[in-house]
C-alpha positions in Angstrom: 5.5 6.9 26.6 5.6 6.9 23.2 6.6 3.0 22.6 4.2 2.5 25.1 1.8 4.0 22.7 2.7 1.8 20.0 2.6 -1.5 21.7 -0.3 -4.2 20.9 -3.1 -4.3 23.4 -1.8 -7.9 25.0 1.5 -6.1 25.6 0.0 -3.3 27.1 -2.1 -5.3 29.6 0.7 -7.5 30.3 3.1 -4.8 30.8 1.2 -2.8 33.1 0.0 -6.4 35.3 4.0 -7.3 35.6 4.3 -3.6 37.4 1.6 -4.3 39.7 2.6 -7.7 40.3 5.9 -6.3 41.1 4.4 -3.7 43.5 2.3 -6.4 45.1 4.8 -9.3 45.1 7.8 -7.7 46.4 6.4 -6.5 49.7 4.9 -9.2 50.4 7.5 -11.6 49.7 9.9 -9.2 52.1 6.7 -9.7 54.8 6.9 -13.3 54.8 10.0 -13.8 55.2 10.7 -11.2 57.5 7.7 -13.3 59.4 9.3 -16.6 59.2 12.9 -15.3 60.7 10.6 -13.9 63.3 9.3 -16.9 64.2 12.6 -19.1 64.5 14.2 -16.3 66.2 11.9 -16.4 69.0 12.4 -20.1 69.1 15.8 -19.4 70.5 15.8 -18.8 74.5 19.0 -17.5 75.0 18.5 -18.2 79.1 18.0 -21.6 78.7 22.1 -22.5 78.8 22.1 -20.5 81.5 19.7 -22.3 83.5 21.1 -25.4 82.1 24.4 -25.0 83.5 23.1 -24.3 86.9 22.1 -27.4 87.4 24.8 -29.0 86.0 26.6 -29.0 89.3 24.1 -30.5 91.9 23.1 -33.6 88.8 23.7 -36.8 89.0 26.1 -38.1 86.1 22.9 -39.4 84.0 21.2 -36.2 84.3 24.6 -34.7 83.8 24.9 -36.2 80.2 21.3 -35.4 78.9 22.1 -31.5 80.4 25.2 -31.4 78.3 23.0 -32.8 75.0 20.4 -30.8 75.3 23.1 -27.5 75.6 24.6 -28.7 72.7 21.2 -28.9 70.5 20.7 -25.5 71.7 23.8 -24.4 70.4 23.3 -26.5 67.3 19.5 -24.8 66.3 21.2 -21.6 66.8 23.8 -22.3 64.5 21.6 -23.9 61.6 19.0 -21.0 62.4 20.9 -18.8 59.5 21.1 -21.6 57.4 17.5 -22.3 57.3 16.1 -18.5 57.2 18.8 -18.3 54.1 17.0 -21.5 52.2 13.8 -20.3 53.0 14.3 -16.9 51.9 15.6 -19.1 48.5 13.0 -20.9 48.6 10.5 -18.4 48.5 12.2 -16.4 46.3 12.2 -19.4 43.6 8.5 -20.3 44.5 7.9 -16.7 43.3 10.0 -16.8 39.9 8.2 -20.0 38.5 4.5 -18.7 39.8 5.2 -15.5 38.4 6.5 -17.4 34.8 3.7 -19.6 34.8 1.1 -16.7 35.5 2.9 -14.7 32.8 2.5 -18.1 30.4 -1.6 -18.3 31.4 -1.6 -14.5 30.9 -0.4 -14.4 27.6 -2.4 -17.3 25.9 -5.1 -15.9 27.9 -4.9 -12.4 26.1 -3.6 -13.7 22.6 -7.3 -16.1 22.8 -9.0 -12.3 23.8 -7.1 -10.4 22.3 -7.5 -12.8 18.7 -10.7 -11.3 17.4 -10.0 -7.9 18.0 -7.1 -8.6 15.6 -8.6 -10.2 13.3 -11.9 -7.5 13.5 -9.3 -5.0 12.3 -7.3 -6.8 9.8 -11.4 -7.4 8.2 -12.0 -3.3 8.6 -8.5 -2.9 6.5 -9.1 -5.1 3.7 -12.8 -3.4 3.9 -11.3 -0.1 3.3 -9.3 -0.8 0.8 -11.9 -3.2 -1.1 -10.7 -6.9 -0.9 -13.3 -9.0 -0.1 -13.0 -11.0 3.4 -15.0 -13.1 5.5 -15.7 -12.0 9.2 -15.8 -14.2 12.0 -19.2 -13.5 14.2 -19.0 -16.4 16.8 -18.2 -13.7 19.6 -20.4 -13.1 22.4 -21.3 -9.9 24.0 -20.0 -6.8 23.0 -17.6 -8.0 21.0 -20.0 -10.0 18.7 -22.5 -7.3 18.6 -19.1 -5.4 17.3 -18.7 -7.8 14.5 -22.1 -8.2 13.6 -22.1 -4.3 13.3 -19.2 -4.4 10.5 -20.5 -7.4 8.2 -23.6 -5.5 8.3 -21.7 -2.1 6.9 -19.4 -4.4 4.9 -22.5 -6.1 3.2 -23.6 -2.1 2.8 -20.5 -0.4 1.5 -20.2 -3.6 -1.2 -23.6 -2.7 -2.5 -22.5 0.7 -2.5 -19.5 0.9 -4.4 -21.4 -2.0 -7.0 -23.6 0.4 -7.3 -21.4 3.4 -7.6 -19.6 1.1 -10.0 -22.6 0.1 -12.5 -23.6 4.0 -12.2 -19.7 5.2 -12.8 -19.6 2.5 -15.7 -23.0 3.5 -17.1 -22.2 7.4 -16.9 -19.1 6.7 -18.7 -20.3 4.8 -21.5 -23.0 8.0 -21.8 -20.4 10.2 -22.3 -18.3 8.0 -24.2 -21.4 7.9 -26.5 -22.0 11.4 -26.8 -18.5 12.5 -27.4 -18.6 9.6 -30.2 -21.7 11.0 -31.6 -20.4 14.1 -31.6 -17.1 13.5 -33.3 -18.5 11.2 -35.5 -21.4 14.0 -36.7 -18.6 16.7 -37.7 -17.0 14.8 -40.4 -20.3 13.3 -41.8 -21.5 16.7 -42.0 -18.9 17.8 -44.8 -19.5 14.7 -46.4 -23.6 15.1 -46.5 -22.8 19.0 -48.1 -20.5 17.0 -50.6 -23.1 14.1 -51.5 -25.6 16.4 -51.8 -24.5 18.8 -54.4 -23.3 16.2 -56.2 -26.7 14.8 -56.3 -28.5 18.2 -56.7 -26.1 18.7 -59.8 -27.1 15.3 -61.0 -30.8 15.8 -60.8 -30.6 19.3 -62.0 -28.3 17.3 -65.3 -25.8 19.4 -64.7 -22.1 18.7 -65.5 -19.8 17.8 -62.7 -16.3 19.3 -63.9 -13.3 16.7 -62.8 -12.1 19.8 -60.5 -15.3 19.7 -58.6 -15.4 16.2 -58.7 -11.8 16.1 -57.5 -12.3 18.2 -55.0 -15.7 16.2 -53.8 -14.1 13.3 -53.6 -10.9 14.6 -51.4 -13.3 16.1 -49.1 -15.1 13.0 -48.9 -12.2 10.9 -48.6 -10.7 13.3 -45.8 -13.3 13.2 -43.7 -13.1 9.7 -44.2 -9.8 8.9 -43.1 -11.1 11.2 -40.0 -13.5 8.7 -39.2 -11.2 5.8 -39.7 -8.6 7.8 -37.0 -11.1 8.2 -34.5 -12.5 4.5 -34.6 -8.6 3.5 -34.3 -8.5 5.7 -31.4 -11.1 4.5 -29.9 -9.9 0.7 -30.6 -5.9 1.3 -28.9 -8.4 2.5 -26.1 -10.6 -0.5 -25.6 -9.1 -3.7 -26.1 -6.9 -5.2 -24.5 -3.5 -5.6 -26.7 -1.0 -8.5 -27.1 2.5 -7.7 -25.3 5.7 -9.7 -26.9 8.3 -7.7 -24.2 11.9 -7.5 -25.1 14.7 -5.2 -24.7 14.7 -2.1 -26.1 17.3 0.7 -26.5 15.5 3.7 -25.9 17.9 5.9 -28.1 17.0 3.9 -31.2 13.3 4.0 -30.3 13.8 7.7 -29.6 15.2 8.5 -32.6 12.8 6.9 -34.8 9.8 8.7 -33.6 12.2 12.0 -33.5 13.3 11.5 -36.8 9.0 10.9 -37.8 8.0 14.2 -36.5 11.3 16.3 -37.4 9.3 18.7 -39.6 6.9 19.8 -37.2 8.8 19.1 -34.0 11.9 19.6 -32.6 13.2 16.9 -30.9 16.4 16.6 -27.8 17.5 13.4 -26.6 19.5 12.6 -23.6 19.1 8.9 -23.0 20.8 5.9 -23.9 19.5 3.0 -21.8 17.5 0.2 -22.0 14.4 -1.1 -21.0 11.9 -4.4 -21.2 8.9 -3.3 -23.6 6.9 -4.1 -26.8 8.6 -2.1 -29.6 4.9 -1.6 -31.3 3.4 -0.4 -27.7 6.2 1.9 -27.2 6.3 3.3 -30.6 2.4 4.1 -29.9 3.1 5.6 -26.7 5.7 8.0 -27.9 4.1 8.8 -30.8 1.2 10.2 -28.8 2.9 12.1 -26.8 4.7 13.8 -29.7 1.0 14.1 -31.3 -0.5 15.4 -28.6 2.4 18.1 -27.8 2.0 19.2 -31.6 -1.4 19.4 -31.2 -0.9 21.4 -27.9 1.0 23.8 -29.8 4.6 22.9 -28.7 7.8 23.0 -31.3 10.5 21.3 -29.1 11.1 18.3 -27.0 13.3 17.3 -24.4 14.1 13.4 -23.3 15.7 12.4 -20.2 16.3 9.1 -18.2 16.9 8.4 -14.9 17.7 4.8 -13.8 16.4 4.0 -10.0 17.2 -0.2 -9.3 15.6 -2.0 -12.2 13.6 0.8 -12.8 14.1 3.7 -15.9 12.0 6.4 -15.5 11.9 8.1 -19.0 10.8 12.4 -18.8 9.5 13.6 -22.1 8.9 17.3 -21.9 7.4 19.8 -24.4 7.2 23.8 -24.7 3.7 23.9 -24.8 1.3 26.2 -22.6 1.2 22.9 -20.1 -2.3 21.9 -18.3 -3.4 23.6 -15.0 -3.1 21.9 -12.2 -6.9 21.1 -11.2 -7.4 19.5 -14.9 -3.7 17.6 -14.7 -5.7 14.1 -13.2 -8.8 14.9 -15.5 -6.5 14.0 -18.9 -6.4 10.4 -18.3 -10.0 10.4 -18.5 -11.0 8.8 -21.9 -12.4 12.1 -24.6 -12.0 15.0 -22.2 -9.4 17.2 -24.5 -8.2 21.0 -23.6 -7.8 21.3 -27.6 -10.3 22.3 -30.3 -9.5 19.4 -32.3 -8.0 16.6 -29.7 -10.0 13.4 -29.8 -8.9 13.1 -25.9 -7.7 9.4 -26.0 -4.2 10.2 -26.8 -3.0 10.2 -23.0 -5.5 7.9 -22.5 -4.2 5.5 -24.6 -0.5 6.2 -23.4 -1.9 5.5 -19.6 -3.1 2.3 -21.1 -0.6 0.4 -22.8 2.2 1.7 -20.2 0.6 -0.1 -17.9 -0.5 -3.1 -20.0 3.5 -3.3 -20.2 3.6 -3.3 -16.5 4.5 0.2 -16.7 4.0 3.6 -14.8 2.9 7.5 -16.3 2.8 10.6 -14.1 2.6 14.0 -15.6 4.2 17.3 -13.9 2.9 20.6 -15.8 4.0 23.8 -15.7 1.9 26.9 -16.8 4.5 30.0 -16.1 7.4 31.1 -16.7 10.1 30.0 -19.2 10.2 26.6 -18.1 6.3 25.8 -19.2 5.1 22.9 -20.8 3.8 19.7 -20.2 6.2 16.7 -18.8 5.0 13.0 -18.8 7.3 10.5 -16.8 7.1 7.1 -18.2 8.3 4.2 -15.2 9.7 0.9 -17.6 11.4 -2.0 -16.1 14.9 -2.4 -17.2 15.9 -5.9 -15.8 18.1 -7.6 -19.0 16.0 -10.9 -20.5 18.8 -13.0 -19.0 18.3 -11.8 -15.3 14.3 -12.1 -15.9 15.0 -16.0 -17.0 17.4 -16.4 -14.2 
């Protein structure tokens, strides 16, 4: 019952016509032919040798002969009578095969031609769902063509729906990407307003400006400065679209160098020695966001892992931070939002970004309890060797 269920529509009409065809055919195949023997049975008279011979002794010698002929056609019908129920019974039998294989033939190209534009009416409603654009065919009559005029007119809605959703998704984002811009960018400018300002006040005022304060001025300017300058970098990785020059990488060395960067405020264990096909620049930017961003999340330690699947490595970076609950896990990737006081959330944002400009994969797993908390990110790299990708 249950390949039944999963059999195309054709098959399932064709299937259950054979059974009744069967049901129908086979009886009355048995009825004619049980007809036709019938029938040359009764053409037998199995008296008439009998009377025959009776007069076989009072005939003169002509009549003689044609009595003795006429006995021995008898005897020949009854002798061919097997014969020819047998080839009929055959023949029938064979008449029934090739009408039954020709009707199946007719049925067939019959259903596939009605059967078509269902098919095709529900290959349309997948590529609808998952929005690739696709042209549906409307030349149908009856219910069927009311049926496919019904879903161009709610393809023709649901693409002006999701445009709009898009140019209303694109526009909300770009008004929060401009407030949280606005916002970061107002907190180092105001420092650096307070610093201008005395200094001018002390100016007008013809006061002296000691070096110290001066100094101090100036640093404070210049920090908040280099703030800015950070943030519009951010912000930059974020937005355009970066070259890739892929080669092969050993992820050790890679590791290392980033490990060996953040030694003083991080500790860092590695446990991976492959390699994989990436840009050394891209990569370095990845990791070193992640290692940022687990600093900044208040983590001291960090474990690295591989595990090779195919041509795939799948490299597990995991820190001994407080981790992210689980409702705000997908939220991250979102460009500015930031669990931390002083996160510029575009860090995993940028990591999501350039993993896949390198044809990559990121996942996160988090964990919020226990000993075993902190935040682990899963990065997917190819690791096919330059020589099989040429080959």
């Amino acid at each position: 019952m249950s390949l039944f269920k999963k059999l195309e529509l054709e098959w399932k009409i064709l299937l259950m016509a054979a059974v009744v065809f069967i049901a129908f055919a086979w009886p009355i195949q048995r009825y004619f032919v049980s007809n036709l023997s019938e029938t040359l049975t009764q053409s037998i008279d199995p008296q008439l040798e009998q009377l025959l011979r009776k007069n076989l002794n009072n005939a003169t010698d002509q009549e003689r002969q044609e009595v003795i002929a006429s006995i021995k056609r008898n005897r020949q019908w009854q002798a061919l009578l097997p014969i020819i129920i047998a080839e009929q019974k055959q023949a029938i039998f064979v008449f029934t095969c090739v009408l039954s294989f020709f009707l199946l033939l007719i049925a067939i190209w019959t259903l596939k031609r009605l059967t078509q534009p269902l098919k095709n009416l529900s290959f349309a409603v997948d590529k609808i769902g998952k929005g690739t654009p696709t042209v549906i065919d409307t030349s149908s009559g009856g219910a069927l063509g009311r049926l496919e005029n019904t879903v161009l007119a709610l393809s023709n809605e649901l693409d002006q729906l999701r445009e709009r959703a898009r140019v209303q998704g694109m526009e909300a984002a770009w008004q929060d990407i401009a407030r949280v811009m606005a916002h970061e960018i107002k907190n180092p400018l105001t420092p650096i307003r307070l610093s201008l300002d005395r200094l001018e006040e002390r100016t007008i005022n013809d006061q002296d400006v000691s070096s110290t304060d001066l100094t101090t001025f100036v640093q404070r300017i210049n920090s908040q400065v280099d703030s800015l300058e950070r943030l519009v970098n951010q912000f930059r990785s974020f937005s355009r679209e970066p070259e890739v020059h892929l080669k092969e990488i050993n992820l050790s060395e890679a590791l290392s160098q980033v490990a060996q960067d953040m030694s003083q405020s991080i500790k860092t264990e590695i446990r991976c020695t492959e390699n994989i096909i990436a840009d050394p620049y891209l990569l370095n930017q990845i990791l070193l966001n992640i290692w940022k961003n687990a600093l900044e999340a208040g983590a001291n330690a960090i474990t690295v892992w591989c595990k090779k699947e195919e041509k795939k490595i799948t490299l597990s970076i995991k820190d001994n931070g407080p981790g992210i609950e689980e409702e705000k896990l997908e939220r991250v990737w979102l460009p500015y939002f930031t669990l931390k006081e002083q996160g510029s959330g575009l860090g995993l944002a940028v990591v999501k970004k350039l993993t896949e400009t390198m044809q990559g994969s990121v996942a996160l797993q988090s964990q919020t309890t226990g000993d075993d908390h902190g935040l682990c990110v899963m990065l997917t790299f190819n690791c096919t060797t330059l020589g099989d990708e040429n080959r």
